[in-house]
C-alpha positions in Angstrom: 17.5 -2.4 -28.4 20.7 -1.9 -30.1 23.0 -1.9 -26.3 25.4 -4.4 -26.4 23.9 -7.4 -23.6 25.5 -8.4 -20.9 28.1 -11.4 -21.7 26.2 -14.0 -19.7 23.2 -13.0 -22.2 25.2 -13.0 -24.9 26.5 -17.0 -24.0 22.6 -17.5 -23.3 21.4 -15.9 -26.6 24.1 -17.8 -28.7 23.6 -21.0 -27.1 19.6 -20.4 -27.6 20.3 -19.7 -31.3 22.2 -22.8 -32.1 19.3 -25.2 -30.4 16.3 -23.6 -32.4 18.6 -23.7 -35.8 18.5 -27.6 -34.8 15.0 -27.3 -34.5 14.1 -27.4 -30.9 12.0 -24.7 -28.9 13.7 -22.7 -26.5 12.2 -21.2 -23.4 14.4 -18.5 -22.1 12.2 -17.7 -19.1 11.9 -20.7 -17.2 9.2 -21.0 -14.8 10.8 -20.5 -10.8 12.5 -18.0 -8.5 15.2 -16.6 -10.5 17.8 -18.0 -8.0 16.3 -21.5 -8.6 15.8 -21.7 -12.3 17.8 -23.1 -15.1 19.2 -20.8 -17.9 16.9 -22.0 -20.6 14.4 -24.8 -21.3 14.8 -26.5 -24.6 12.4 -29.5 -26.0 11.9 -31.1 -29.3 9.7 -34.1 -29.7 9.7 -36.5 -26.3 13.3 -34.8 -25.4 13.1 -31.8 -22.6 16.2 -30.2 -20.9 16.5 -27.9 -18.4 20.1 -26.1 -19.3 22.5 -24.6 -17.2 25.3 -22.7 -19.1 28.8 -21.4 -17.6 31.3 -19.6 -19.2 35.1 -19.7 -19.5 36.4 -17.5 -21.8 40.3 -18.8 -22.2 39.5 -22.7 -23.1 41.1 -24.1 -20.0 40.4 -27.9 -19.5 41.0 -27.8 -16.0 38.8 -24.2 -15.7 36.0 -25.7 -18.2 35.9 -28.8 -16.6 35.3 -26.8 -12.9 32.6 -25.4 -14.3 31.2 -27.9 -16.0 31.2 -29.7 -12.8 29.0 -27.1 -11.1 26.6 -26.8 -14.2 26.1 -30.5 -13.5 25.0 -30.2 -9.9 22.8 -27.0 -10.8 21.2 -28.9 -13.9 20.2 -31.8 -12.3 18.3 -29.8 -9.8 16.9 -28.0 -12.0 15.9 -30.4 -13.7 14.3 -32.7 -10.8 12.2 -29.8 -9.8 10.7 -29.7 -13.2 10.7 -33.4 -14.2 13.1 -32.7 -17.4 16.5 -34.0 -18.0 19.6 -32.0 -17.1 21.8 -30.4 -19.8 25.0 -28.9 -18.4 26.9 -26.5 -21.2 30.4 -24.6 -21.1 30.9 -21.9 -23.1 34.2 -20.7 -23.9 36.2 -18.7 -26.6 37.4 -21.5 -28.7 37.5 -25.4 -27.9 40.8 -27.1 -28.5 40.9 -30.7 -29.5 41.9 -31.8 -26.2 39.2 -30.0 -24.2 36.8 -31.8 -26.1 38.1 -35.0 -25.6 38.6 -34.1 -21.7 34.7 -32.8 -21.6 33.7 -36.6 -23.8 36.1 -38.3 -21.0 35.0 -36.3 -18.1 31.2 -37.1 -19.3 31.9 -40.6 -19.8 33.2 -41.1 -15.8 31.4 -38.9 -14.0 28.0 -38.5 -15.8 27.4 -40.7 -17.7 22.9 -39.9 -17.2 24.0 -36.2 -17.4 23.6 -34.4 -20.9 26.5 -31.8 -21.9 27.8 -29.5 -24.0 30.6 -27.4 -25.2 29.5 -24.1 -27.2 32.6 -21.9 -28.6 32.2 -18.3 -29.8 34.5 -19.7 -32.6 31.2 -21.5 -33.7 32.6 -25.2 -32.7 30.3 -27.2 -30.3 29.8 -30.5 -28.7 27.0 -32.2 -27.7 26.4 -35.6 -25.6 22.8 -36.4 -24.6 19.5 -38.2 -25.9 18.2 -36.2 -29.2 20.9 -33.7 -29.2 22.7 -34.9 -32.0 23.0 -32.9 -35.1 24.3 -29.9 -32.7 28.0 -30.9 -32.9 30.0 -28.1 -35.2 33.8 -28.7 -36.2 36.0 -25.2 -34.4 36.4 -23.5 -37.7 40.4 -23.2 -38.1 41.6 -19.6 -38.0 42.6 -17.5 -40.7 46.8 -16.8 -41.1 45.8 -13.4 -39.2 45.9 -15.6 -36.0 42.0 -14.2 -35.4 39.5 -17.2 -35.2 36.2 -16.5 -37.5 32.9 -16.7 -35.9 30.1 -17.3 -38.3 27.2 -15.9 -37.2 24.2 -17.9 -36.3 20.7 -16.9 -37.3 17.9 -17.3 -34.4 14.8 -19.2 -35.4 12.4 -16.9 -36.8 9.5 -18.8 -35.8 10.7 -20.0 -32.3 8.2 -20.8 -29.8 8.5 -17.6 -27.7 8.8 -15.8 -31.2 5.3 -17.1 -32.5 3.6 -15.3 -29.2 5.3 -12.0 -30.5 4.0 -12.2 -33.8 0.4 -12.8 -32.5 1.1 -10.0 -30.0 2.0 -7.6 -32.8 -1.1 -8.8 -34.6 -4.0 -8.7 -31.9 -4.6 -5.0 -32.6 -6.4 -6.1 -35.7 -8.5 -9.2 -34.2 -11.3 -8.9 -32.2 -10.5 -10.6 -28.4 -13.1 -13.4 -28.8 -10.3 -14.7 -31.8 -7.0 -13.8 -29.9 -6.1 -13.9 -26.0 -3.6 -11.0 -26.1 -2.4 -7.3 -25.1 -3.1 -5.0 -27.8 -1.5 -2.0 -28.3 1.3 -0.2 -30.2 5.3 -0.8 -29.7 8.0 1.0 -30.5 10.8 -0.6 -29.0 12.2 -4.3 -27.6 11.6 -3.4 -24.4 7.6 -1.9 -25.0 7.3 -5.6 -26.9 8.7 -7.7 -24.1 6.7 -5.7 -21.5 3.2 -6.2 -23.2 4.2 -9.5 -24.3 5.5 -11.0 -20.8 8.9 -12.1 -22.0 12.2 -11.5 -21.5 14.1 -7.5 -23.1 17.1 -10.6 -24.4 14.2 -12.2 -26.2 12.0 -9.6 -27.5 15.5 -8.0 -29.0 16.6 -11.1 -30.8 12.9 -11.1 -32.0 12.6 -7.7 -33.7 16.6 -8.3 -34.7 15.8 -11.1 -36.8 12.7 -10.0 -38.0 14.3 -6.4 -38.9 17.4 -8.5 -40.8 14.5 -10.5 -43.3 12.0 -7.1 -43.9 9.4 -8.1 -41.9 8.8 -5.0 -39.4 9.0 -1.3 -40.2 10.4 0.9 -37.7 10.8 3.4 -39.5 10.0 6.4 -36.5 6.4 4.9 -36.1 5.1 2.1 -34.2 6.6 -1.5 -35.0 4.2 -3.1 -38.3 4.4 -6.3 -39.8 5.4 -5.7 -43.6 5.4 -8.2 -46.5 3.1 -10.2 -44.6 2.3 -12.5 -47.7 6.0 -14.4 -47.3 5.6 -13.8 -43.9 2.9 -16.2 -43.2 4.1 -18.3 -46.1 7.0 -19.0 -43.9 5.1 -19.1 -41.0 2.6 -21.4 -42.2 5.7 -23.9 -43.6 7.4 -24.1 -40.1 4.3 -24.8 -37.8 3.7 -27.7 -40.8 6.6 -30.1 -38.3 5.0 -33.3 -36.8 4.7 -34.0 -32.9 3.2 -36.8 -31.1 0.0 -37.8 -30.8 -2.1 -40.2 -29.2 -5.4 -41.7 -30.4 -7.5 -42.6 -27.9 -11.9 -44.0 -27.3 -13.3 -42.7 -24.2 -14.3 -45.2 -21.9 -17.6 -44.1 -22.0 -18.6 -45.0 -25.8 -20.9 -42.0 -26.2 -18.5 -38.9 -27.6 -19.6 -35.8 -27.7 -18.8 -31.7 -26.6 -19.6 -32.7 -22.8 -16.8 -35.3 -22.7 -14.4 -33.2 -25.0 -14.6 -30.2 -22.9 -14.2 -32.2 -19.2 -10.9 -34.3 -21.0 -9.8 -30.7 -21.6 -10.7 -29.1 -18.2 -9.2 -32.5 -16.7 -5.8 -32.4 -18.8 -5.3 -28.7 -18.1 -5.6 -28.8 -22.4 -5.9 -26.8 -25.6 -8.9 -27.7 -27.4 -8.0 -27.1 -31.6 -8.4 -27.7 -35.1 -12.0 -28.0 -36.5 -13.4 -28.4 -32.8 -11.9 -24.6 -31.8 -12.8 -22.9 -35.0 -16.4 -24.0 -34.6 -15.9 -22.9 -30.6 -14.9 -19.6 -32.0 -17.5 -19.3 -34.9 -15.5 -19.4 -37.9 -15.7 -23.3 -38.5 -16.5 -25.1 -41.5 -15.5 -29.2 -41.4 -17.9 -31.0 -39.7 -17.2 -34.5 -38.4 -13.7 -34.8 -38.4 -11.8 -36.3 -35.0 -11.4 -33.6 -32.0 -7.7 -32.6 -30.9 -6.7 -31.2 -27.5 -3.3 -30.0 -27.3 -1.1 -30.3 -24.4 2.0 -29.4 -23.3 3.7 -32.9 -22.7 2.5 -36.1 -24.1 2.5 -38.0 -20.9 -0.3 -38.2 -18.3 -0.7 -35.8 -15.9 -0.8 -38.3 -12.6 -0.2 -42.2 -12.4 -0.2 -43.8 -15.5 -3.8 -43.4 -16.9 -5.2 -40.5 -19.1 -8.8 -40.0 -17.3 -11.8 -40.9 -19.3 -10.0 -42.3 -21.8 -8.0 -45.4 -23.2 -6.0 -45.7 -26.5 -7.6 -47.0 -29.6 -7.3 -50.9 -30.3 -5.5 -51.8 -33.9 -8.0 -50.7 -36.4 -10.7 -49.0 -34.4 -11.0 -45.2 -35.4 -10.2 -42.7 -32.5 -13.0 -41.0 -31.1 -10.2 -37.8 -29.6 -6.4 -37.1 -30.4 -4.4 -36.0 -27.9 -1.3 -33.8 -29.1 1.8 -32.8 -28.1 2.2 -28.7 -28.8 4.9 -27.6 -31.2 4.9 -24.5 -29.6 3.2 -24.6 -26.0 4.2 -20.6 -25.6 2.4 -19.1 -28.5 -0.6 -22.0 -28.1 -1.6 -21.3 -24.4 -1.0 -17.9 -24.0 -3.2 -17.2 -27.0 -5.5 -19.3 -26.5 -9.6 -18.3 -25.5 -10.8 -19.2 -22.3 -14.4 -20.9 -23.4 -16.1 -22.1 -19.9 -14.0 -24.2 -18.1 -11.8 -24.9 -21.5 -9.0 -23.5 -23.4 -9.5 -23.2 -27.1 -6.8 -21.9 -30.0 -7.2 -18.9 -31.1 -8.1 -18.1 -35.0 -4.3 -18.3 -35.9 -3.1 -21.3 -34.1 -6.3 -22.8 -35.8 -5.3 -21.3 -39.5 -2.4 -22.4 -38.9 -2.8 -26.2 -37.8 -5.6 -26.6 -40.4 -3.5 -25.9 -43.0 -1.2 -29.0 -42.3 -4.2 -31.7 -42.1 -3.8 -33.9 -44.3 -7.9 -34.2 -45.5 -10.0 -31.3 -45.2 -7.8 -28.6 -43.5 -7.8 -26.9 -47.3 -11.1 -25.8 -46.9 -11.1 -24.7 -43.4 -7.5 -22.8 -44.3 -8.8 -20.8 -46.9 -12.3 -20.3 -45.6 -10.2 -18.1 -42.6 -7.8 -17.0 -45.0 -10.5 -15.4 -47.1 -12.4 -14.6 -43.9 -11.3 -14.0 -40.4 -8.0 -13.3 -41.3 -8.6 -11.8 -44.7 -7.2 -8.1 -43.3 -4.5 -9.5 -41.2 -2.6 -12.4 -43.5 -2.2 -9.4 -46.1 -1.7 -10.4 -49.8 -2.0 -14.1 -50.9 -1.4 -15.7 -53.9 
């Protein structure tokens, strides 16, 4: 865990860091061959890219702009393959003024429906695409030593990858009808990323973050989870961000489990909320409107969602179908009920605890319950 990674890591773990400090989930381990399969995966909200990075280390335009060239073509195959838009990124030591104006230019001419970026170990970086502003960072100037500073950037904590850790780390002390996942002790990056199917980069930057805020004791035992109380405070706060949703009336007017669990089984969806904790026994809110998570908001063939329509102006919805924050850590956990998925009890707690009208109750009947032994001590 504490090796130095290789320098293509290193550009893929720097540029990973700076999209999920802008708030967007990062996938590092693409679905594919590893011959055919983009660097990274980044969404937030309706915006997905499939990212292909290159590196030039010295700055040069004409170098950078090579490469950017052939992070275009491999992008927007990626991306065609898995119906995303293409992001092509450079890295390079430091960007000059006029290599960002060439890459803006360059953009501009040649491709002009391609997203692209410029990422500098200086800590500058550029950014042209749909929902990728906010990413852009001035080069910082360099100190009279003639070295150039590089300000660190912290990883998001609770990533989308990093979310499945946590709940891997915590299944040892849920039963598996609550929690879909390996259980078993760690005491490395490597033992973690094995048991939890991700990548040794990821699983590294995990612990390393974790480590940095006081969160896991490695102290010559097996990794534990320590002042759990902020922990999930923290946690709770950053699974609280909005995503789309669509309210929809089945087109057969009489709602109930049966339809629910065949929208789910059709969509290939999560069911949560109220609906999964009374699936998994440790419901409480009766009545309130179903959810299904999936992992994009758009239908899965043509342009209808099957057995159902949206609501008219006015007319309450009978299901809500959601986009997932964090699609990872939702469907890998999740319990296989049937022929449906459903959350497991901590996606629930926490998704409950951001409703708006009676996800109070449900929040702290698992808080005081299910999850009395694992959330630690609450205030």
């Amino acid at each position: 865990m504490n090796s130095a990674p290789p320098p293509q890591m290193a550009r893929v773990e720097q540029l990973a860091a700076l999209l999920e400090e802008g708030g967007w989930s990062v996938d590092v381990e693409p679905v594919g061959p590893q011959r055919h399969r983009p660097d990274l995966v980044a969404g937030r909200g309706p915006h997905r890219y499939a990212v292909e990075l290159k590196a030039e280390p010295e700055g040069r335009p004409d170098r950078a702009l090579a490469l950017l060239s052939q992070a275009i073509l491999q992008a927007s195959r990626y991306a065609a393959d898995l119906g995303m838009r293409p992001l092509a990124v450079v890295g390079v030591g430091s960007a000059s003024p006029s290599l960002r104006r060439r890459l803006v230019d360059f953009q501009r001419d040649y491709a002009p429906d391609v997203a692209v970026g410029l990422v500098s170990e200086a800590g500058g970086s550029l950014f042209i695409g749909p929902g990728l502003d906010g990413l852009d960072r001035e080069e910082p100037m360099a100190p009279r030593s003639g070295r150039i500073a590089q300000p660190r950037k912290a990883s998001n904590l609770f990533s989308d990858l990093n979310q499945w850790m946590l709940k891997v780390l915590l299944a040892p002390e849920l039963p598996e009808r609550l929690l879909h996942a390996p259980r078993g002790e760690y005491f490395s990056g490597s033992d973690l990323a094995q048991a939890a199917g991700v990548s040794p980069m990821s699983a590294s930057r995990f612990l390393r973050r974790m480590q940095e805020e006081g969160f896991v004791d490695d102290s010559g035992g097996p990794l534990r989870l320590v002042r759990r109380g902020e922990l999930f405070r923290r946690w709770q706060s950053a699974a609280m961000r909005s995503s789309p949703e669509l309210r929809m009336s089945y087109l057969i007017p009489a709602a109930g489990p049966r339809q629910l669990h065949k929208l789910a089984s059709r969509l290939e969806a999560c069911i949560g909320l109220f609906e999964a904790a009374d699936m998994l026994g440790v419901g409480h809110v009766s009545g309130a409107v179903p959810h299904v998570y999936v992992r994009r908001l758009s239908p899965p063939r043509g342009v209808e969602w099957p057995g159902v329509v949206p609501c008219a102006p006015g007319e309450p919805a009978q299901v809500i179908i959601k986009q997932a924050n964090a699609p990872e850590s939702l469907f890998r956990g999740a319990i296989r009920a049937g022929d449906v998925l459903v959350a497991d009890v901590l996606q629930v707690w926490l998704d409950v605890s951001a409703h708006p009208s009676r996800g109070a109750e449900q929040e702290q009947l698992l808080r005081e319950g299910a999850l009395a032994d694992v959330l630690g001590e609450w205030p």
